[in-house]
C-alpha positions as CSV (number, residue, x, y, z in Angstrom):
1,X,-1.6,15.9,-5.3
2,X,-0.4,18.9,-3.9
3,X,-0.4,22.0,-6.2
4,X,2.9,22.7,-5.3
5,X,4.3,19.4,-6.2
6,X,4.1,19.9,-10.1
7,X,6.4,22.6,-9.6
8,X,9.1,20.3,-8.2
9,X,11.6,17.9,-9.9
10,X,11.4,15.3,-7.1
11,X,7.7,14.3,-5.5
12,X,8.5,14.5,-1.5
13,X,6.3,11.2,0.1
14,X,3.6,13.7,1.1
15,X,3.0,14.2,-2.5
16,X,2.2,10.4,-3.5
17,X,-1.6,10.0,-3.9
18,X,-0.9,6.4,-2.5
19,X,0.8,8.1,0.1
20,X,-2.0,10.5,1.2
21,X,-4.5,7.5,0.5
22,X,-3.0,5.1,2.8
23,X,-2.7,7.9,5.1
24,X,-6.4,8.6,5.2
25,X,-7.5,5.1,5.7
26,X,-5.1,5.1,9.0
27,X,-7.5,8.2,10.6
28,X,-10.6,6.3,9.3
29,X,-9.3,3.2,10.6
30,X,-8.5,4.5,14.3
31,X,-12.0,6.3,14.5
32,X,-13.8,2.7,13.6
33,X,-11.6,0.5,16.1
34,X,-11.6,2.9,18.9
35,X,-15.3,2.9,18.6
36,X,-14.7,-1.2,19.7
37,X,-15.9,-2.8,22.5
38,X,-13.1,-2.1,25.0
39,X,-11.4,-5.4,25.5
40,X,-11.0,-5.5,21.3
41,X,-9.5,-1.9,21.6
42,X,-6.1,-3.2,23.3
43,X,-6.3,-6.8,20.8
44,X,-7.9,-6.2,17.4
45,X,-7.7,-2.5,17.5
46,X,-4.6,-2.2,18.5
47,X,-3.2,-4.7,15.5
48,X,-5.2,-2.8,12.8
49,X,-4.0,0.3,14.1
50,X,-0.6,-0.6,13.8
51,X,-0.6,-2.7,10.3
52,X,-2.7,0.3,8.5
53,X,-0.7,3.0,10.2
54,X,2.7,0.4,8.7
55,X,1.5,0.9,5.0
56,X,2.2,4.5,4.7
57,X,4.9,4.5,7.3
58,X,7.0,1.5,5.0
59,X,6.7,3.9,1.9
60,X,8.0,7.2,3.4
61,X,10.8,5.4,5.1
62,X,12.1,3.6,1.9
63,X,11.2,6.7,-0.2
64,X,14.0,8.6,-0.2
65,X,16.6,5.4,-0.4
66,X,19.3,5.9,-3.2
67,X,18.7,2.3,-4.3
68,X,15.8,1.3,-6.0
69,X,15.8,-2.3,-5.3
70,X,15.1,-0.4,-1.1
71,X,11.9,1.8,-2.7
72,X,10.8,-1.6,-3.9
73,X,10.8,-3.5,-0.6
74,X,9.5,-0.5,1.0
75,X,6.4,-1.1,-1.6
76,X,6.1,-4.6,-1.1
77,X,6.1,-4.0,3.0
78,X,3.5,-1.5,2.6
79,X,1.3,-3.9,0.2
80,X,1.6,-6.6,2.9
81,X,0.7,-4.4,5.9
82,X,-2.3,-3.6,3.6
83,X,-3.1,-7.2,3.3
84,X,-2.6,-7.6,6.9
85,X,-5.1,-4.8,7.8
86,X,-7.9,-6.5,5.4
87,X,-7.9,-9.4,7.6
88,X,-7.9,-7.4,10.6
89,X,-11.1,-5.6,8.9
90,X,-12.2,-9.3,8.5
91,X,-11.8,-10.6,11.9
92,X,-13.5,-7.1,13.2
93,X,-16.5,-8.6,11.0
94,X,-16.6,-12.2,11.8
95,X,-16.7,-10.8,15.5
96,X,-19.6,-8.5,14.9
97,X,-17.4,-5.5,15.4
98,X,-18.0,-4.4,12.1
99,X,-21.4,-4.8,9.8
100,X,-20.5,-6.5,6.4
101,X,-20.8,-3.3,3.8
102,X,-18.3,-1.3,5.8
103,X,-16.0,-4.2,5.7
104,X,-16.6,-4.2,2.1
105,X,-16.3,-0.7,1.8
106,X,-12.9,-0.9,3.9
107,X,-11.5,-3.6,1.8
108,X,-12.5,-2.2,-1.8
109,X,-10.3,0.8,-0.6
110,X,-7.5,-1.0,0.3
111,X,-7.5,-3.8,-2.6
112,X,-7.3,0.1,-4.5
113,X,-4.2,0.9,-2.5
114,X,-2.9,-2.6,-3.4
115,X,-3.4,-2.0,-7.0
116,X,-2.0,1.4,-6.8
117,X,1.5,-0.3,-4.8
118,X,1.3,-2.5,-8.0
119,X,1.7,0.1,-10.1
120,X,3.9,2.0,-7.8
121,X,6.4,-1.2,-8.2
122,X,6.4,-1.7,-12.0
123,X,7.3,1.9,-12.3
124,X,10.3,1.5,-9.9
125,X,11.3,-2.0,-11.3
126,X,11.9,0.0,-15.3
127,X,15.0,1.4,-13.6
128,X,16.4,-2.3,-12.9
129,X,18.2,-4.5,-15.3
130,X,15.7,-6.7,-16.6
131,X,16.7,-9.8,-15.4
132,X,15.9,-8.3,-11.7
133,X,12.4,-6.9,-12.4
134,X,9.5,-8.8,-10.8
135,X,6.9,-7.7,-13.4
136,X,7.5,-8.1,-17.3
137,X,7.1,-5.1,-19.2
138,X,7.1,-4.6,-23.0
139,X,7.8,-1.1,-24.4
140,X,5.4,-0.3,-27.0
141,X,5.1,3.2,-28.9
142,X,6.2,4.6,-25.6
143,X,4.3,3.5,-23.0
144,X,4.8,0.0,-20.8
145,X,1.8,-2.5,-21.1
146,X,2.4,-6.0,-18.7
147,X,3.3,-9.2,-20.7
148,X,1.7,-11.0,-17.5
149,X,-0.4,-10.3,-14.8
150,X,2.1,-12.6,-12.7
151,X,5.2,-11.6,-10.7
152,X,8.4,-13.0,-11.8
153,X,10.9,-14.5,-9.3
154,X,14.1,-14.2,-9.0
155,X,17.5,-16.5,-9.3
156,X,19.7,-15.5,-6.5
C-alpha cells in the first residue's frame, strides 16, 4: 500500500493492493506472451493481454461510482476477466507455449486475486440492505464471519 495512503480518508484505485496486484500480473503477463511464437502473439497473446490488462482496468473504472451496487459489478467484471486469463494461461500450456509450473505459478496468483475480489465484494455488499447482498454475513463481536461459502441470488 502506498505510505501515503494511510494518511487519506478515501484509498484512490492505485492504493488497492488487489489493484497494484492485478496490475503487476498485466506487465508479467505481456513479457511471457510477447515471448510467443509469432503467429500466437496476434491470437493467444493478444486475448490474454487484453482479459489480464481488463481485471484492473474494470476496478478503477467502477471505483469511484457513487453506487455501490456499480463497485460490485466492477468486482465481479474484474474476477471474470481473471478467470478468463486462467484459461488463456491454460490454452498457452496445452499448446506448449507455456511449461506446466509457470502455468501453475500464473494461476496460483490469479486464484489469489480471485480470492482477494471475494473479499473485496463482501466488504462492498455490508453497505447493501441485506436482502440485496450476494454473500451472507453474520456480525459477531465485531467482525463479519461468512454463514456460507456460496453466493446468494437474487429475486428481481
Amino acid at each position: 500500500m502506498n505510505p501515503k495512503a494511510t494518511d487519506k480518508t478515501y484509498l484512490d484505485v492505485e492504493d488497492l493492493q488487489i489493484y497494484q496486484k492485478l496490475c503487476q500480473l498485466h506487465l508479467e503477463i505481456c513479457d511471457l506472451s510477447h515471448a510467443w511464437p509469432s503467429e500466437e502473439r496476434y491470437e493467444l497473446g493478444s486475448q490474454i493481454r487484453r482479459s489480464s490488462n481488463s481485471s484492473p482496468a474494470q476496478l478503477a473504472e467502477k471505483h469511484d461510482d457513487r453506487h455501490v451496487r456499480n463497485k460490485v459489478e466492477g468486482v465481479n467484471r474484474s474476477r471474470g476477466e481473471a478467470g478468463e486469463t486462467i484459461h488463456h494461461l491454460f490454452m498457452a500450456k496445452l499448446k506448449g507455449h507455456i511449461k506446466n509450473d509457470v502455468y501453475a505459478k500464473y494461476r496460483e496468483r490469479y486464484k489469489q486475486c480471485i480470492r482477494m475480489l471475494n473479499g473485496l465484494e463482501k466488504s462492498l455488499e455490508r453497505h447493501l440492505p441485506e436482502q440485496e447482498r450476494r454473500w451472507a454475513v453474520a456480525e459477531t463481536a465485531g467482525e463479519y464471519s461468512e454463514l456460507n461459502t456460496e453466493p446468494r441470488t437474487l429475486n428481481t
